[in-house]
Each structure stands twice: as structure tokens, then as C-alpha cells.
C-alpha positions as CSV (number, residue, x, y, z in Angstrom):
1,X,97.5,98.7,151.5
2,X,97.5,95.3,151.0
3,X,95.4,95.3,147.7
4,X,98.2,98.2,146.5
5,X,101.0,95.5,146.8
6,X,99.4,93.2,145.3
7,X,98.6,94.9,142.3
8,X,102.2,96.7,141.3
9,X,103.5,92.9,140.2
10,X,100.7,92.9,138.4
11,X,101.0,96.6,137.0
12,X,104.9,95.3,136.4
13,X,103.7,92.4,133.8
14,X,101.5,94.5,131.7
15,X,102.2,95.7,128.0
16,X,104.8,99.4,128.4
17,X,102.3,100.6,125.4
18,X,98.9,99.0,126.3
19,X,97.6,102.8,125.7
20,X,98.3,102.2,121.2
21,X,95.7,99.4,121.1
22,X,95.1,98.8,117.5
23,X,92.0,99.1,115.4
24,X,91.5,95.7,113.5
25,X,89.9,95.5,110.8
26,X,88.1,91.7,110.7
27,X,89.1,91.1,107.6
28,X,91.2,88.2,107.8
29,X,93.6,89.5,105.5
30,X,94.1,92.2,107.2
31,X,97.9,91.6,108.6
32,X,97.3,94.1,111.5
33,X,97.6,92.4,114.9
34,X,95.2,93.2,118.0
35,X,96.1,93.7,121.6
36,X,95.6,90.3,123.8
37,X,91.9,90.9,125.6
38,X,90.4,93.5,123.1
39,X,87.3,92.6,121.4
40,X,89.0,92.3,118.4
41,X,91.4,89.3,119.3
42,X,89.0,87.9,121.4
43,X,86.8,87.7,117.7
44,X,89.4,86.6,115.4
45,X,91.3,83.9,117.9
46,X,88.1,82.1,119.4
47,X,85.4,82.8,116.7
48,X,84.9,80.9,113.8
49,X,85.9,82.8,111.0
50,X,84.6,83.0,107.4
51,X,87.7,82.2,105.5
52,X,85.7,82.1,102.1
53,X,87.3,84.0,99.1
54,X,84.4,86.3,97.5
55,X,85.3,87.9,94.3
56,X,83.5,91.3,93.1
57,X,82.3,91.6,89.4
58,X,83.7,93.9,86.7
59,X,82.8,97.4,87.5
60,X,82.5,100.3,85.0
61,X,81.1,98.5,82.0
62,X,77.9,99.9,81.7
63,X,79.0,103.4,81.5
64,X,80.3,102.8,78.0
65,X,77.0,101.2,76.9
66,X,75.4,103.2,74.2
67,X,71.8,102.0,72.7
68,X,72.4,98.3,72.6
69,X,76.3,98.2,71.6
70,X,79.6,98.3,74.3
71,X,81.0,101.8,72.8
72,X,85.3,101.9,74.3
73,X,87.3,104.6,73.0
74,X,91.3,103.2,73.6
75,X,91.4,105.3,76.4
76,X,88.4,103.5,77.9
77,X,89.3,100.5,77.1
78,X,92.8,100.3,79.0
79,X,90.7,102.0,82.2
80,X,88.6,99.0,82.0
81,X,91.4,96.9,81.8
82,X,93.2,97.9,84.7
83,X,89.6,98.0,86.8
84,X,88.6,94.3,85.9
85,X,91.5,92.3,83.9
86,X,91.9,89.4,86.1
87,X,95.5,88.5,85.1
88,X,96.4,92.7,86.8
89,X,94.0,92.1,90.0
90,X,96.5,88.9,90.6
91,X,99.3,91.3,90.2
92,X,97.9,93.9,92.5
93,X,96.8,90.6,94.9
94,X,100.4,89.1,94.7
95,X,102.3,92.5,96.2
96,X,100.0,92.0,99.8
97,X,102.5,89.2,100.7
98,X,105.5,91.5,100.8
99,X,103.8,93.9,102.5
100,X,102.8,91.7,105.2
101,X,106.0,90.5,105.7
102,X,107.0,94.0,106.9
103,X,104.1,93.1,109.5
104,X,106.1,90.3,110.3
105,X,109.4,91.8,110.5
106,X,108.2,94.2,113.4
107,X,107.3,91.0,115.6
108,X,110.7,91.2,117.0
109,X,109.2,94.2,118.8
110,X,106.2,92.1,120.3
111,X,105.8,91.7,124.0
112,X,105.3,88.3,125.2
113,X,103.9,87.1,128.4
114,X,104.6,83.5,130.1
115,X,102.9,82.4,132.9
116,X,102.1,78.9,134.9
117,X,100.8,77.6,137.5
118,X,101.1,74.1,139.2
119,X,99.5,72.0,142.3
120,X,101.6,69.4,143.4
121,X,100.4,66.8,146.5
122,X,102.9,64.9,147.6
123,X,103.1,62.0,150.1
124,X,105.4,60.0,151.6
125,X,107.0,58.1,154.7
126,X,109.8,59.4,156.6
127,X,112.9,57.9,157.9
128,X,113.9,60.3,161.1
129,X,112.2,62.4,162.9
130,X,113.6,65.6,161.8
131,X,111.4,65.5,159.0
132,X,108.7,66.7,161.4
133,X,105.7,63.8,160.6
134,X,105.8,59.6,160.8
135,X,104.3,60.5,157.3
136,X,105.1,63.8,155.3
137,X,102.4,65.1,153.2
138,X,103.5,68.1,151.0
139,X,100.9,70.6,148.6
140,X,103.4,72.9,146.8
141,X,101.0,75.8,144.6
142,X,103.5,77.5,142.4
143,X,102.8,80.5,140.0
144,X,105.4,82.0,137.6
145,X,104.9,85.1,135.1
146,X,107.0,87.0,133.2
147,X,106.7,89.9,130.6
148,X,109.9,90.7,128.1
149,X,110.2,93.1,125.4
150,X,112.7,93.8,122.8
151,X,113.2,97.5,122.2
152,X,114.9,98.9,119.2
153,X,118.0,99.2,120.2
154,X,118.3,95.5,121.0
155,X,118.1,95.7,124.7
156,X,115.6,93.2,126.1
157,X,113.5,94.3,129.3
158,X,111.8,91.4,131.3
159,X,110.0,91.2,134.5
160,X,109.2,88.2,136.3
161,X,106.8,87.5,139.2
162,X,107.1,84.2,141.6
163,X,104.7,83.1,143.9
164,X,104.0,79.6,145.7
165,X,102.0,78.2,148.7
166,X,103.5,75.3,150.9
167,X,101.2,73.1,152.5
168,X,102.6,70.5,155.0
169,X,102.2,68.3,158.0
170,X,105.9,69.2,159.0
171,X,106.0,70.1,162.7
172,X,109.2,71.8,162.3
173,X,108.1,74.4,159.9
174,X,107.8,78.0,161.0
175,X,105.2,79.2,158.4
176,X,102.3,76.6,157.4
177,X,101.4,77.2,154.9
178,X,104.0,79.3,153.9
179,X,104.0,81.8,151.3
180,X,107.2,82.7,149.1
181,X,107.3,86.0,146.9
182,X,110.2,86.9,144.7
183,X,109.8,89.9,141.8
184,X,112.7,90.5,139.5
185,X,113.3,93.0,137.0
186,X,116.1,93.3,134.6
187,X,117.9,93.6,131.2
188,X,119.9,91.9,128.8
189,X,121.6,94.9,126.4
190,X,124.1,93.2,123.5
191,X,127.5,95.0,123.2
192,X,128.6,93.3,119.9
193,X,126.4,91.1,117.9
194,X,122.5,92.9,117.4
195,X,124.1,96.0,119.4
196,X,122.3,99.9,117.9
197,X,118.9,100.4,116.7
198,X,120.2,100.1,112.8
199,X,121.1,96.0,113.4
200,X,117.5,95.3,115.3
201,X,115.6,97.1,112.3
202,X,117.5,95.2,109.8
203,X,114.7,93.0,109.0
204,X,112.1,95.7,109.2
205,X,114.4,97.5,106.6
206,X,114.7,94.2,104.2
207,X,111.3,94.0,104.2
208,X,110.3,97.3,103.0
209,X,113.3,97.4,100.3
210,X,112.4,94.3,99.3
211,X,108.7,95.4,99.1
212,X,109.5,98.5,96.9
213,X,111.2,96.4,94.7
214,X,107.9,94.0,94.3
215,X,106.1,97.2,93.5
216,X,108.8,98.3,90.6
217,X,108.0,94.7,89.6
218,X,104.4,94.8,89.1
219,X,104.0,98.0,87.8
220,X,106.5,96.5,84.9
221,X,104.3,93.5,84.9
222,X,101.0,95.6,84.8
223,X,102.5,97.6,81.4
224,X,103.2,94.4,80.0
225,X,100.0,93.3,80.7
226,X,98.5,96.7,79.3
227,X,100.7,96.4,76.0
228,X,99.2,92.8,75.4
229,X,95.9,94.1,76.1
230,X,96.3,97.1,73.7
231,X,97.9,94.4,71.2
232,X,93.9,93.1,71.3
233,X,92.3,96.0,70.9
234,X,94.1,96.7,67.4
235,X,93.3,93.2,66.6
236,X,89.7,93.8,66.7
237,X,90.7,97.3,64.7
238,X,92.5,95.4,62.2
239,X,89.9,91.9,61.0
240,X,87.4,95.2,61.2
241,X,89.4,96.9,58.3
242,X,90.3,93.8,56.5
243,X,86.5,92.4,56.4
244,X,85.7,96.3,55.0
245,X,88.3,95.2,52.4
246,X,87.4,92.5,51.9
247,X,83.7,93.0,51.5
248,X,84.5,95.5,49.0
249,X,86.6,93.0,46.9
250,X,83.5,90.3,47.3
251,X,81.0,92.9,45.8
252,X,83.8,93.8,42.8
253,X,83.9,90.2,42.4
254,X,80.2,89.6,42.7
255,X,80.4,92.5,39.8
256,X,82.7,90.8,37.4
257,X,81.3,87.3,37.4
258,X,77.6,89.1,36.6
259,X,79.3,91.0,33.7
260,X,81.1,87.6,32.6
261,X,77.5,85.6,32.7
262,X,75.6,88.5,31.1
263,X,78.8,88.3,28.4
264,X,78.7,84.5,28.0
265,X,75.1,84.5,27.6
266,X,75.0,87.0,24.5
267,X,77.4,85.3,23.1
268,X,80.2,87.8,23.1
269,X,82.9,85.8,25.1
270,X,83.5,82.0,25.3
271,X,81.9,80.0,28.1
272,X,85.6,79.0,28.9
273,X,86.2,82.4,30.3
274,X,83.6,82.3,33.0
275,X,85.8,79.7,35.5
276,X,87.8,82.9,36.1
277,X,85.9,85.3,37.5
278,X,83.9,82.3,39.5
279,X,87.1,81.2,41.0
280,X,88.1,85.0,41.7
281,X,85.0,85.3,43.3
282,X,84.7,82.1,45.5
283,X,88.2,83.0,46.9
284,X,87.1,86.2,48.0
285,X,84.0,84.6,50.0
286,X,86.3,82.2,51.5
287,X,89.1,85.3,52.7
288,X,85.5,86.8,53.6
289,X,84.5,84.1,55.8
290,X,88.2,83.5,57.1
291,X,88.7,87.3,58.2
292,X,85.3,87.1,60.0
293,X,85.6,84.7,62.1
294,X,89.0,85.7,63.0
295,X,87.3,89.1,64.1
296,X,84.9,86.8,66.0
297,X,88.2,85.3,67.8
298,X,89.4,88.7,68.3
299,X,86.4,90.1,69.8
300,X,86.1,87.1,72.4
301,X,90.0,88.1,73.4
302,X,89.3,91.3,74.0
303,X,85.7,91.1,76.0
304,X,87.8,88.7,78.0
305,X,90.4,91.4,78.7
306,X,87.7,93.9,80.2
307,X,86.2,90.8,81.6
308,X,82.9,91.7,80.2
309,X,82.9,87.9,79.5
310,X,81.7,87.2,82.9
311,X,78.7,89.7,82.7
312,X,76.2,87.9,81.1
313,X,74.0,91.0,79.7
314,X,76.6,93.1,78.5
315,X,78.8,90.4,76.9
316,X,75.9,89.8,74.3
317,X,76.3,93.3,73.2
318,X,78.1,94.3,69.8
319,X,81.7,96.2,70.9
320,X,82.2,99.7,68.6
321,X,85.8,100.9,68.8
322,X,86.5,104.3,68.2
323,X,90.0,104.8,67.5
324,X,91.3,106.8,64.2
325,X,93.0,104.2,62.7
326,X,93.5,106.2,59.7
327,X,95.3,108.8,61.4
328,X,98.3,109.6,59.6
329,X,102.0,108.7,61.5
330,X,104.2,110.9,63.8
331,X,106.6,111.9,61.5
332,X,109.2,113.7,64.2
333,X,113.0,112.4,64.2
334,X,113.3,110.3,67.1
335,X,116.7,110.7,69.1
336,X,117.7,107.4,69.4
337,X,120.2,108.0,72.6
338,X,117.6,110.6,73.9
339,X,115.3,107.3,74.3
340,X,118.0,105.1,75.5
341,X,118.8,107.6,78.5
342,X,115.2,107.9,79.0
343,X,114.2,104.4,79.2
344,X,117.3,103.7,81.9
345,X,115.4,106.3,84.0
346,X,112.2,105.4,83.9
347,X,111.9,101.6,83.4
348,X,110.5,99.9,86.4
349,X,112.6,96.6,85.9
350,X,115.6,99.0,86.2
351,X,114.7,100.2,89.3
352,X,113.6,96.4,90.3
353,X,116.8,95.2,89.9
354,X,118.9,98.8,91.4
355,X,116.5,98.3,94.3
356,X,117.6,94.6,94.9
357,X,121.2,95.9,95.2
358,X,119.7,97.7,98.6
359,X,118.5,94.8,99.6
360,X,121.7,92.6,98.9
361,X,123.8,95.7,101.0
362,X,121.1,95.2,104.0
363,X,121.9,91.5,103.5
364,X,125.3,91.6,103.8
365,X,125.0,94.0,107.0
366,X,123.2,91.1,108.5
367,X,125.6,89.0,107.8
368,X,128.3,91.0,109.3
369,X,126.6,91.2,112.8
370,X,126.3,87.9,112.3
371,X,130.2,87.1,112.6
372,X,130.3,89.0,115.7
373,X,130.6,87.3,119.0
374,X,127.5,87.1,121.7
375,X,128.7,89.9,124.1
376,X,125.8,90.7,126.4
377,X,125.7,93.1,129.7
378,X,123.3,91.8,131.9
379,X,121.6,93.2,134.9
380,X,118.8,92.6,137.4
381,X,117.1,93.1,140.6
382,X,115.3,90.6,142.7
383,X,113.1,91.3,145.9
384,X,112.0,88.8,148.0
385,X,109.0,88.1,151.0
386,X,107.9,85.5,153.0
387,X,104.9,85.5,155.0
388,X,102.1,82.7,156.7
389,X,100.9,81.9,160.1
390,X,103.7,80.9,162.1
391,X,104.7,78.6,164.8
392,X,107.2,79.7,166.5
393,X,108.7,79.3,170.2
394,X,105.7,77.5,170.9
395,X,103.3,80.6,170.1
396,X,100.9,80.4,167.2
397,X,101.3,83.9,165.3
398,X,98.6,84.6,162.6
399,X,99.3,85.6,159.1
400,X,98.9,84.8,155.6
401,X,99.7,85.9,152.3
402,X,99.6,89.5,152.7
403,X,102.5,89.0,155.1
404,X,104.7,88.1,151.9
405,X,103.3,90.8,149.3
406,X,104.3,93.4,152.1
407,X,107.6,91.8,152.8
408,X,108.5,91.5,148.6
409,X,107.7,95.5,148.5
410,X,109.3,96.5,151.6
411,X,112.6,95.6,149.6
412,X,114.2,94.6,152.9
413,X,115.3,91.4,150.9
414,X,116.6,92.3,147.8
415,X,119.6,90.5,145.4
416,X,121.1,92.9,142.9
417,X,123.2,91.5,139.8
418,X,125.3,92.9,137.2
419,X,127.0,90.6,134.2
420,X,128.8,90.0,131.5
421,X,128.4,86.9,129.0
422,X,130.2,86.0,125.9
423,X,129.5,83.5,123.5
424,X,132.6,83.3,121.0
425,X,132.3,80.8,117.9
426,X,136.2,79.5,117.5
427,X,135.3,78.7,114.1
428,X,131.7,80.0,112.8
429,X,131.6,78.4,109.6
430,X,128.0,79.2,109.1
431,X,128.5,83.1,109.6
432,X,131.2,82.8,107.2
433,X,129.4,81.1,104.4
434,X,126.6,82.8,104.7
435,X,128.2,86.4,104.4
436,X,129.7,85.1,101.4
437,X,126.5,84.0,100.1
438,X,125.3,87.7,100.6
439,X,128.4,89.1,98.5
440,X,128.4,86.8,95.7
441,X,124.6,87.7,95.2
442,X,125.3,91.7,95.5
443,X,127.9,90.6,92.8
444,X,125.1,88.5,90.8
445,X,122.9,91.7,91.3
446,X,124.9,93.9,90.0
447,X,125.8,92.2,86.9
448,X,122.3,91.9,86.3
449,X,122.0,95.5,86.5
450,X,124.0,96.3,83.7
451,X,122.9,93.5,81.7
452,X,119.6,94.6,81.7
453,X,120.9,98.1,80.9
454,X,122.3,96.5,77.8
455,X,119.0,94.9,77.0
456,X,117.0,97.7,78.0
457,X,119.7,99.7,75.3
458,X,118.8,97.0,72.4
459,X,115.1,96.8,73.1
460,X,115.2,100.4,73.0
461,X,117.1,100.9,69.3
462,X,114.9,97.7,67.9
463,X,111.8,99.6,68.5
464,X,112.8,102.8,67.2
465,X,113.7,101.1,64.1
466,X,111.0,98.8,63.7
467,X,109.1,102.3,64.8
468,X,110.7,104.3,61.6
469,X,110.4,101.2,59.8
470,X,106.1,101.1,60.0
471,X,106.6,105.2,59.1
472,X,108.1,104.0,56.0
473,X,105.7,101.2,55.4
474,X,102.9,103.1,56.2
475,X,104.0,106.0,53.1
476,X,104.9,103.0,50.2
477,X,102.0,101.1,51.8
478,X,99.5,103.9,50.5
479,X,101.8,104.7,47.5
480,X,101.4,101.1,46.4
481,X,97.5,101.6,46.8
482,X,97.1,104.6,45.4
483,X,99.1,103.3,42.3
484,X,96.9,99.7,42.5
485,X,93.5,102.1,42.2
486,X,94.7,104.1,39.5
487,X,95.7,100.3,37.7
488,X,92.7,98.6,38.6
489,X,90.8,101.6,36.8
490,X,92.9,101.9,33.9
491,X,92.0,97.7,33.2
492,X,88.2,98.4,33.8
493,X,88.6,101.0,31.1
494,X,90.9,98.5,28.7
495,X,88.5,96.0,29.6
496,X,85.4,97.8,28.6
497,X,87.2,98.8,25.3
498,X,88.3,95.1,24.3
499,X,91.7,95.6,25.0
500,X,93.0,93.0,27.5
501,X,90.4,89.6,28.7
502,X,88.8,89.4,32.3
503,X,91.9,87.8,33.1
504,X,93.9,91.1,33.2
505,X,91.0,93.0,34.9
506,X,90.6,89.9,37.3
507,X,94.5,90.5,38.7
508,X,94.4,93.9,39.0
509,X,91.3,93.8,41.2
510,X,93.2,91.4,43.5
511,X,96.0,93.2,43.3
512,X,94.0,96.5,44.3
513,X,92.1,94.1,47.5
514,X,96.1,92.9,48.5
515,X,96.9,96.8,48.6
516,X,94.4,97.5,50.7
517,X,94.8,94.8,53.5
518,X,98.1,95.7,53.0
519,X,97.9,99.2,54.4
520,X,95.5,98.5,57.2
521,X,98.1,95.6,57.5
522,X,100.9,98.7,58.2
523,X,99.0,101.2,59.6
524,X,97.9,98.8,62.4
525,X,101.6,97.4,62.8
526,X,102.4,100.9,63.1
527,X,100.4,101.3,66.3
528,X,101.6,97.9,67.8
529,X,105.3,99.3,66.9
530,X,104.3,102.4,68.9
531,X,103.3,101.0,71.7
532,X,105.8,99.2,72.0
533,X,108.2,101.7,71.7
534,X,106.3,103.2,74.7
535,X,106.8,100.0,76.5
536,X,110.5,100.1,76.0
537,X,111.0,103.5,77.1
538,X,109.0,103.0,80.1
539,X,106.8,106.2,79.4
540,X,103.8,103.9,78.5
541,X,101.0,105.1,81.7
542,X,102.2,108.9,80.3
543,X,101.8,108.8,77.1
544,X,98.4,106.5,77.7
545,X,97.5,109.0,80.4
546,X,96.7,106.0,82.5
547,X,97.2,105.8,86.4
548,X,98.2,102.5,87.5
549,X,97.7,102.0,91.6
């Protein structure tokens, strides 16, 4: 019976929800927080841990190997960017902190436990003999514990366990050593200030708010990220077209200054007019030379997106991309305020900034509790026991700490207590300042709301038109080459006949090469004007058929 009593104090200090023991994972970046006493705590508190960062290499890459070259379609390519780009893994790494903080937020529901113990000898003379020894020689052996708990309505549970042993030479004691039990339970439940279950999850609720409104941030940093990537891709696409071009005016070049040699050497044109064509065709090696090595630049940017630079085997490998690039525009009318409407719905730094408005209306409920007075009702109940051999009318008695576990639970000796406490500010300058603070930023939030609906509007028209604008390019763009071909081969003819000098025949090849880079030039710009069209709207992982996670 004994053993019973002495373990209900005990059963009173342990955790109300012991039974939801948590599964950790030992990961230290794991936020999820053990039970005290499971294996789990017991390895990540007293073990040394292995706080080294290891990063895994770029995945995917040789599925899109073919032969010996690095084959990526566009829709390939953006997978691989969101699987390895480096600058999007610190995206997705950078959201973990607001999730943990709605870890942190629920700490207010954590249950603590305090507990000490302390031996105390003490020694000393007397000065009368009531104190029951010519020299007094005290060992006080306290123990205090306690367990508290905050559920969500605000009320705070505690239970508190006291025990001491006494010690002492004073002949005048009744119990030596004496034993002292007290257990007390109780509550503290606020009526004003952090009163209802809606005030205690305030933070809880900030925290996931403000969370959703990091994630509506990085999946708007993530399609910027995509449209710069894409933006390399078609500069690979584009030096590829413009060395074809410009290959193709080298070997016309090449052409004419043999026919001009061949010319001046049988004597049918002057030697002065060979500078010509050699000048025509050393400035085509060096736009040659120029466009390849800015292809080379390119290339590098883009392995670099995919992170294929840090494979070592694969980077060496030549990169074939497959997209049409001759593929003619999208000629259907767009609807300008269509867009518009569509991009205010769907354009994660819209719904950023509408979701920090939440979080400035949680922030000012905060801030209202906060002006409240402290208004607590308190309550508790206290049971006491005392216990130890005694002395008493000259009989010895024995006993011993059992005696006071059995008096404590016989509640014979009990104290109850009921209470109110108040704790009212007469000037809580703090409170008020700060609940201002939260007002004016709800105002600052929601001026940046429509602000970036008026951006959002005029990014939206500006690449529509630039859109339509690279339609219209695109059409004179091959009107002007088509018109530059049909020239170029009406001078070769003239030429041949002895109409017009190499001169004449020199500018219209030129003119025909210009024409050429000029529509790769527009058709490319075209694509870039697309996307970013796409990016405006906010319809860009759609229209790419891309799932960003």
C-alpha cells in the first residue's frame, strides 16, 4: 500500500499525453521534437552528432544521353533544371525555416518539468536551552518537482510535489528525523489577456500564414529562375543558327574571292579589285570566330543550369537541342484585359503579398490581446503529511517515511484556494505602439497590394506588345530575306553578265547573311517574348507542363 502512495505523485508529474511519443527521424534537420527518455532524445541530446552538410549529385542526366552527345528536348531541359539547378534547390532549402518555425510556435504547448534536490548540514551553538542541544546540528534533505502544461485554451495546469527529511540533535523534536509531504495541484485560467483557444494559437496561426506566403514566394522565385534558365537554352538555339549563317556567308565569301583570283589572274579584272572580296571574306571569318565562341559561352551557361558542370563524364559531351526553332508564330489575337484578369489570379507574388495581409490581421489580433489587462482566476489544492519515528511523552514510537506518504494521501490535511489576480498597466505605452505598428504595416501591405496589381497590369500589356511586336518582326523579318535572296541572285546573274563589279555582288551577299541573322535574330526574340509573356501571366508551369514541388 505504501509503494501505491508513493507512486501517484509520481504518476501526477508525468506528461497527460506520454501515450503520442513521437517518431524522430535523426536527421538533424528534422524539426520534430522527441519525448524526454525515448531512445531518440536520448541519441540526439547526449550523442555526438554528425552535423556535416552532404550534397547529392545531379540526377537524371544520363537518361538524355544518346551515343556520345547530351540530347534535351525544352521540355527536358526545364525537368532537369528544376531536379539539379542549384540556385532552385536553395529556394526549395530556404522555405524549411518557415516551416520550422510553425514547430516552434507549438512549444507554447510543451510540458515542462522542474525538479531539485538539496542536502544542507548545518551546525551551530545555542544560546538557551529550548533549542534542545548545547550544540544544534541540523541535515535538511529537500526535493521539489513540478510538471505544468499550457493547453489551448490558455489555461495552465501544474502539479507540484514537496518532500524533505530533517535530521537533528534537538531533544525537543517529536519526529527525528522528520519527514514533511505536501502535493498541490492547480490552475491558472486567463479571463482577459490570452483568454479562448483562438489568442493561444495566434502564433501557431502566424506561422503557417506566414509560411504559405514563403511558399507563394518561391514558387514566383522558382519561374523566374525557370524563365532565365529557358532565356539560356535559346541562347544556345540562337549562336547555333547564326554560326549556320554565318558559315554559309564564309563559304559564299570563300566563293567570291576564288572567282576574283581566278579573274585577276587571266587578266580580265584589275588586281585593284581583289582587296574587296578579301576584306569581305576576312570579316566573315572573324563574325565566324566571334559567334563561335559566343556559342562556347552559351553552352557553358547552360550545362551550368542543369548542373551537368559538376559531372565530370557527361559535361565533356556535345549538347543537341531539339526545339523547332523554325516553327512558324501563334498568330491568335490576344485579349489584352483577358490576360490582365488572368495574371491577377494566378500570379504567385499576388497571392504573396494578399497572403501577408492575413498575417498583418493575425498581427494586429495580437496586438489587441496585448492591451488587455492580466486577469487571471487561480485555483489549487494542497495535501499535506508528516511522518518519522517519534518521541513523544517519553515513549519512542517507530515510523518513517511511509508514515508521511500515507498521511499526504489520506487528505486529512488538505488547503484549498480559489483567486483572482489582476495586473492593470495605467499607461502601456508598449501595447500601444506596438498595435500601431501592426496597423500601419496592414496599411503598408495593402498599398503594396495594389501597387503590384498595377505593375502586374503594365508588365502584363508590355509583353503582349512586345509579344505582337516579335509576330510582326518575325513576318518583315522573312519578307526582308526572302526579298535579300531573290537580290543576292539577281547580282550573281548581273555579275556574271558584266553588268555591275564585285563590289555590287559583294553588298548584296552581306546584305543577304544580315537578313539571315536577322530572322533567327526575331524568331528567337520571339520565343524569349513568349516566355515571358507566360511569366507575366503567371501560367508559365501550364503552359510548360512543368510541376514545380
Amino acid at each position: 500500500m505504501r509503494f501505491f502512495y508513493g507512486l501517484i505523485p509520481l504518476l501526477a508529474l508525468a506528461p497527460l499525453s506520454a501515450q503520442h511519443a513521437f517518431v524522430v527521424n535523426p536527421d538533424l534537420a528534422n524539426p520534430t521534437a522527441p519525448w524526454v527518455g525515448s531512445s531518440n532524445y536520448i541519441r540526439r541530446t547526449f550523442k555526438a552528432q554528425d552535423t556535416k552538410v552532404t550534397l547529392r549529385g545531379p540526377v537524371k542526366l544520363r537518361d538524355y544521353v544518346v551515343g556520345d552527345k547530351l540530347e534535351l528536348s525544352l521540355k527536358a531541359y526545364l525537368d532537369l533544371v528544376l531536379a539539379n539547378n542549384t540556385d532552385v534547390e536553395v529556394q526549395r532549402v530556404t522555405l524549411e525555416v518557415p516551416k520550422n518555425a510553425i514547430q516552434r510556435a507549438f512549444g507554447i504547448f510543451d510540458p515542462l518539468v522542474n525538479a531539485s534536490f538539496n542536502a544542507t548540514r548545518a551546525t551551530q551553538p545555542t544560546t538557551n536551552t529550548l533549542q534542545g542541544a548545547l550544540v544544534l546540528s541540523n541535515l535538511n534533505q529537500p526535493f521539489s518537482g513540478r510538471y505544468q502544461q499550457t493547453i489551448s485554451t490558455g489555461t495552465q495546469f501544474f502539479s507540484a510535489l514537496g518532500w524533505t527529511k530533517l535530521s537533528t540533535n534537538d531533544s525537543f523534536q517529536y519526529f527525528n528525523p522528520a519527514y514533511s509531504n505536501t502535493w498541490q495541484s492547480g490552475f491558472i485560467q486567463p479571463l482577459l489577456r490570452g483568454r479562448g483557444a483562438y489568442i493561444t494559437r495566434l502564433p501557431i496561426s502566424i506561422a503557417r500564414s506566414t509560411l504559405r506566403q514563403n511558399e507563394y514566394v518561391f514558387v514566383d522565385q522558382v519561374q523566374r529562375l525557370i524563365v532565365t534558365a529557358e532565356n539560356a537554352y535559346w541562347d544556345v538555339i540562337s549562336a547555333r543558327e547564326r554560326l549556320k549563317v554565318q558559315e554559309k556567308a564564309l563559304d559564299i565569301a570563300d566563293q567570291s574571292l576564288k572567282r576574283a583570283r581566278r579573274e585577276v589572274e587571266l587578266g580580265a579584272t584589275s588586281p585593284l579589285e581583289i582587296f574587296q572580296p578579301e576584306q569581305n571574306y576576312a570579316s566573315a571569318e572573324i563574325a565566324l570566330t566571334q559567334v563561335k565562341f559566343q556559342l562556347q559561352q552559351s553552352e557553358d551557361i547552360l550545362r551550368r543550369q542543369i548542373a551537368v558542370d559538376l559531372d565530370p563524364d557527361i559535361r565533356k559531351l556535345p549538347l543537341v537541342l531539339t526545339e523547332d526553332v523554325d516553327k512558324k508564330p501563334d498568330e491568335t489575337p490576344i485579349d489584352r484585359e483577358e490576360m490582365v484578369q488572368v495574371a491577377l489570379s494566378k500570379r504567385f507574388d499576388v497571392k504573396a503579398l494578399n497572403q501577408s495581409l492575413d498575417v498583418s490581421d493575425l498581427q494586429i489580433a495580437s496586438a489587441l490581446n496585448a492591451l488587455k489587462p492580466v486577469f487571471n482566476l487561480t485555483g489549487s489544492y494542497q495535501s499535506f503529511g508528516r511522518g518519522g519515528p517519534a518521541h513523544l511523552a517519553g515513549a519512542n514510537r517507530p515510523g518513517g517515511a511511509g508514515d508521511a506518504w500515507a498521511q499526504m494521501f489520506d487528505f486529512s490535511y488538505n488547503t484549498w484556494s480559489m483567486g483572482l489576480t489582476l495586473n492593470l498597466p495605467l499607461r502601456d505605452r508598449r501595447a500601444s505602439a506596438d498595435l500601431a505598428d501592426s496597423v500601419v504595416n496592414k496599411k503598408l501591405g495593402t498599398l503594396r497590394v495594389r501597387g503590384i496589381e498595377q505593375q502586374v497590369r503594365q508588365e502584363v500589356l508590355n509583353a503582349v506588345t512586345q509579344v505582337e511586336n516579335s509576330r510582326a518582326s518575325v513576318r518583315l523579318a522573312q519578307v526582308a530575306l526572302d526579298y535579300a535572296l531573290k537580290r543576292a541572285e539577281a547580282d550573281q546573274k548581273r555579275y556574271d553578265l558584266g553588268v555591275i563589279n564585285i563590289f555590287f555582288l559583294l553588298s548584296a551577299q552581306n546584305d543577304l547573311t544580315q537578313a539571315q541573322s536577322n530572322l533567327v535574330n526575331q524568331t528567337v526574340q520571339y520565343r524569349r517574348n513568349l516566355l515571358t509573356l507566360q511569366q507575366r501571366v503567371g501560367t508559365l508551369p501550364e503552359d510548360k507542363g512543368i510541376v514545380i514541388q
